[in-house]
C-alpha positions in Angstrom: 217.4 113.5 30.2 218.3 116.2 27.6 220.8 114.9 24.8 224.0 116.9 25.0 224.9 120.0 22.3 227.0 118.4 19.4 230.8 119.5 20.2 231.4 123.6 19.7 234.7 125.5 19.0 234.5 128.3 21.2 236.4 131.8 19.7 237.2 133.8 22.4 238.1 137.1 21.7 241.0 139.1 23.2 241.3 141.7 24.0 237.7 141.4 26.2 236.5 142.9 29.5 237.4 145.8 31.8 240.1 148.3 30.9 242.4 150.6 32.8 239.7 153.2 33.4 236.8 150.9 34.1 239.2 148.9 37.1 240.3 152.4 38.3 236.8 153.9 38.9 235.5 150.6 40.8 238.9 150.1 42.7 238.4 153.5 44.5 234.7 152.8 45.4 235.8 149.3 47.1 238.6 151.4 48.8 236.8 153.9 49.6 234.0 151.5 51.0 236.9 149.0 52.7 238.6 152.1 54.7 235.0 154.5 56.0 232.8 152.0 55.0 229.1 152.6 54.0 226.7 154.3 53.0 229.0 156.1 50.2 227.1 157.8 47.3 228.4 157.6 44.0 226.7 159.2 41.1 225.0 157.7 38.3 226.7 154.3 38.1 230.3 153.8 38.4 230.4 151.5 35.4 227.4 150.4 33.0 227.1 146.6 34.3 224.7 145.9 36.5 227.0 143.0 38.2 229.6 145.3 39.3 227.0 147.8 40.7 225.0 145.1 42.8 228.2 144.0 44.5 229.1 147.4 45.5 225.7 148.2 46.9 225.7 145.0 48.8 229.0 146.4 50.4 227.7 150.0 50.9 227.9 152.0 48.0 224.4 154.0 47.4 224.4 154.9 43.7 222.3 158.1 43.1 220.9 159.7 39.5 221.5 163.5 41.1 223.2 165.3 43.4 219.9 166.5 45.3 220.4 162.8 46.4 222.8 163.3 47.9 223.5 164.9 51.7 225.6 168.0 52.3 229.2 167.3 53.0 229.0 164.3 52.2 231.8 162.0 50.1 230.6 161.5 46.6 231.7 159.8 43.9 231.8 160.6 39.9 231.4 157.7 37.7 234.1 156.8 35.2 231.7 158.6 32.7 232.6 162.3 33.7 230.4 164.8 35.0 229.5 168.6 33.5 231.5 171.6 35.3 227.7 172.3 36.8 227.6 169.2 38.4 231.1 169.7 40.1 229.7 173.5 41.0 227.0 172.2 42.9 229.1 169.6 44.8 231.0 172.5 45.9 228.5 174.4 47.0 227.1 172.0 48.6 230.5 171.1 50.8 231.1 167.9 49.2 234.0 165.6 49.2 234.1 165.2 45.5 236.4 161.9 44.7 236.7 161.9 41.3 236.9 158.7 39.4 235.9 160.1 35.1 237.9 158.0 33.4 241.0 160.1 31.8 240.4 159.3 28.6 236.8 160.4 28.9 238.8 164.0 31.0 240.9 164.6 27.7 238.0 165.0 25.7 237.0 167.5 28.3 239.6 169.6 27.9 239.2 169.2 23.8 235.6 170.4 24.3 236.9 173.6 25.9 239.6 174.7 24.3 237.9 174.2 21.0 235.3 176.4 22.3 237.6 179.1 23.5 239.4 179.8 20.2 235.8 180.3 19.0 234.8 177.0 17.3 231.4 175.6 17.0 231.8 172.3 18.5 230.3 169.4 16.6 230.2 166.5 19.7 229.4 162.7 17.9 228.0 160.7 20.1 224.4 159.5 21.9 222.0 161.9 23.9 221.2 161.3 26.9 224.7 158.9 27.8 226.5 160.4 30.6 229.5 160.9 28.8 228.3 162.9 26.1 226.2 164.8 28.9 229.6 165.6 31.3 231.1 167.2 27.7 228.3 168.6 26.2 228.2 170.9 29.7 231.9 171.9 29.1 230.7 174.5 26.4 226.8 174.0 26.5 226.8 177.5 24.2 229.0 176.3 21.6 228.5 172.7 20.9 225.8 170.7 19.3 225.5 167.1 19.3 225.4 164.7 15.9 224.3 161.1 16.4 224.0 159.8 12.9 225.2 161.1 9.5 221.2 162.0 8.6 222.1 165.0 11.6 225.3 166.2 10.0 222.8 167.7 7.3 221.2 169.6 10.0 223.9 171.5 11.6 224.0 175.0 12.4 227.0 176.9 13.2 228.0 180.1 13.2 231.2 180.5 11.0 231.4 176.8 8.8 235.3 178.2 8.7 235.5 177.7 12.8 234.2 173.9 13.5 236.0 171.4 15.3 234.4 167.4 16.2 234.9 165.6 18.8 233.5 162.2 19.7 232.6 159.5 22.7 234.7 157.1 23.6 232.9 153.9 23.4 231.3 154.9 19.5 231.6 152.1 16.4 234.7 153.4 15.2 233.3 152.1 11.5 230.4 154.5 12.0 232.1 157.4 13.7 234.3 157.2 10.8 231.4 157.5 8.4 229.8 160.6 10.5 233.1 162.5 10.4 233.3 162.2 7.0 230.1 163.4 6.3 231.4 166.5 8.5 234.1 167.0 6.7 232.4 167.3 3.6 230.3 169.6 4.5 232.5 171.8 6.6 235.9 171.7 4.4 237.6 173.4 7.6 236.7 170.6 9.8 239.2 170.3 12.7 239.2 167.4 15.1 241.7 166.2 18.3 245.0 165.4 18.0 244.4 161.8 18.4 241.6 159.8 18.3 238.7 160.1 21.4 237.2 156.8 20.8 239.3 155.3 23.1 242.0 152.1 23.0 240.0 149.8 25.0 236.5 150.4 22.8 238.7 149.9 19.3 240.5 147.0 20.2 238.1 145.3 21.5 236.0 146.0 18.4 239.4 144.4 16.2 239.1 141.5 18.2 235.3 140.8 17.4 236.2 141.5 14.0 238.7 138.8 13.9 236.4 136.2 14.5 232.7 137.6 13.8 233.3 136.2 10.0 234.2 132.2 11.5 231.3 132.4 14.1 228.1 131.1 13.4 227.2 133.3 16.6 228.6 135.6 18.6 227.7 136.1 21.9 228.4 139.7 23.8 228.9 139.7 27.7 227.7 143.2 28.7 224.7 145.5 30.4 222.1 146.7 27.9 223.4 150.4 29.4 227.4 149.8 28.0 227.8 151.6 25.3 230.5 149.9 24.0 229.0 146.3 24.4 226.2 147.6 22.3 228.3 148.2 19.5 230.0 145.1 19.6 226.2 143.1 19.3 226.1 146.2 16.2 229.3 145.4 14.8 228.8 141.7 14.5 225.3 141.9 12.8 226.6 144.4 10.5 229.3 141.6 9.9 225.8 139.1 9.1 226.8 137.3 12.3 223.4 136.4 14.5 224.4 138.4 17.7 222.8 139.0 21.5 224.1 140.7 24.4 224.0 138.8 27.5 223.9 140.3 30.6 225.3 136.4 32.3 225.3 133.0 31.4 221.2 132.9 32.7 220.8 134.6 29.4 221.8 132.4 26.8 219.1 130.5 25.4 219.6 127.1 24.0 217.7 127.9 20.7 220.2 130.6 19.5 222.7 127.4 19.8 220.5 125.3 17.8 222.9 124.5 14.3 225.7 126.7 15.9 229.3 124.7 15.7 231.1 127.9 16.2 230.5 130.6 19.1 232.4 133.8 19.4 232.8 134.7 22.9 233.8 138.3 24.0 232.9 141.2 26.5 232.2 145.2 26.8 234.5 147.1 28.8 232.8 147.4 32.0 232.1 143.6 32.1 233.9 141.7 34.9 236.1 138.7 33.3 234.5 136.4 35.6 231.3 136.5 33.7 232.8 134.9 30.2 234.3 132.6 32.1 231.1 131.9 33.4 229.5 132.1 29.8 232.4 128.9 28.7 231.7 127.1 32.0 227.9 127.4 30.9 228.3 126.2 27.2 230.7 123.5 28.3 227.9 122.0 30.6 225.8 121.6 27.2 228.1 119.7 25.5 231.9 119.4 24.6 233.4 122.3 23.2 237.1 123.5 22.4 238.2 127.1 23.7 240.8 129.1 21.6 241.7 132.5 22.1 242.3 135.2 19.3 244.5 138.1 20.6 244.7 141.0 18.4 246.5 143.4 21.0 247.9 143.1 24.3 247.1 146.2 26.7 249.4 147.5 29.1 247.7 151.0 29.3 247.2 151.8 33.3 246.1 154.6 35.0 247.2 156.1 38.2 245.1 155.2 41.4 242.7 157.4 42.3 243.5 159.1 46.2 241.6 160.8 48.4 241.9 161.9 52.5 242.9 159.3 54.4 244.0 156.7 51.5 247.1 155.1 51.9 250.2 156.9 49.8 
């Protein structure tokens, strides 16, 4: 018989998990599912966590990379992720019940992207090709924005009038490196205009404080998350930068018992799109090695909410 793990504090990090948007997109696929039932097609996946997107399929949903997937007239669904205004053209035309589910956070910088575009700016988007999100905004104004992943791009800009440049961002970015790339925008374009407020959005900062809380007292830190979630990538990121040992775990199945070896203290926390059930299965997994204490460090408390998503036939 194995010895037990020498007893562990556990840090748990808080805020962790799914936010307002990420519960709002997968509540109106299981309504959705619960009231016609399947097969419903949703585009792209809802959320970035494979969990969450196997239990939907098992109760119907058929998630679909394009639209030619999809039959006309059909009900589809956008992922909490947003979708280009030629995507939502082609639904259209295509007879389509479009339900809707972009998360409104990710619909502000939507409307950012175009008006900045209409009063004639070049619009500098931060974020990383090839993510759905930065695909849905780069289509709002595909003729006037250009996308900047790093501060080694912000040298290669070209725009039309330096005195006519706006930035915008993704949501789910490192807020420490976003902060980096915007100042090496602004130094470069003096006239640099950005939103109003922030676009990374509340969920993806706080749950960067929180890491930050305990990454410096952990002796590991452990990231509950899909290799897809943006925002679960840059806590792994975030932590390493902070010289914490770090791995994203997609479950508890993926911890493995050397990465414990010499650890007393594990930090404990989750991307956005991660079900809660899965850290506590993560705590219920480290406490089967050996005894371990569980405190929780809240930095924030979120009350944010968004309004339900309805479509025909939902209940008012």
């Amino acid at each position: 018989m194995t010895d037990p793990d020498p007893p562990r504090r556990i840090l748990l990090a808080a805020p962790r998990s799914f936010c307002a948007g990420v519960e709002r997109a997968i509540d109106v696929v299981r309504d959705l599912l619960a009231e016609r039932g399947g097969p419903l097609h949703v585009r792209k996946q809802i959320v970035h966590n494979a969990h969450v997107v196997a239990e939907l399929e098992a109760a119907g949903a058929v998630f679909v990379d394009e639209l030619d997937e999809v039959p006309d007239g059909a009900t589809v669904v956008f992922s909490a992720h947003g979708v280009s205004p030629a995507v939502r053209e082609a639904a259209e035309d295509r007879g389509m019940e479009v339900v809707d589910a972009t998360c409104p956070l990710v619909a502000k910088v939507h409307v950012e992207a175009r008006r900045f575009a209409a009063r004639g700016d070049t619009v500098v988007l931060v974020g990383h090709a090839g993510h759905e999100e930065v695909e849905g905004t780069l289509g709002e104004a595909p003729g006037s924005t250009v996308l900047v992943e790093s501060v080694e791009d912000v040298a290669t800009v070209r725009v039309a009038d330096p005195e006519r440049v706006s930035y915008l961002t993704q949501t789910t970015l490192s807020v420490h490196e976003t902060a980096e790339i915007v100042a090496a925008l602004r130094a470069r374009f003096p006239a640099l205009r950005g939103p109003a407020g922030a676009d990374i959005c509340y969920a993806t900062t706080n749950r960067q404080d929180a890491l930050a809380a305990i990454a410096d007292d952990a002796d590991l830190v452990l990231v509950v998350g899909s290799a897809n979630s943006s925002n679960s990538v840059r806590l792994v990121e975030l932590a390493r930068r902070a010289g914490t040992p770090a791995h994203l775990v997609e479950d508890a199945s993926a911890i493995e018992q050397a990465w414990l070896e010499g650890v007393g203290v594990v930090g404990l926390t989750a991307g956005a799109s991660a079900p809660p059930g899965l850290v506590d299965a993560v705590v219920r997994s480290l406490r089967a090695r050996g005894e371990i204490t569980v405190r929780e460090v809240r930095v924030a408390r979120e009350t944010v909410r968004f309004q339900p998503i309805r479509f025909a036939g939902a209940a008012r």
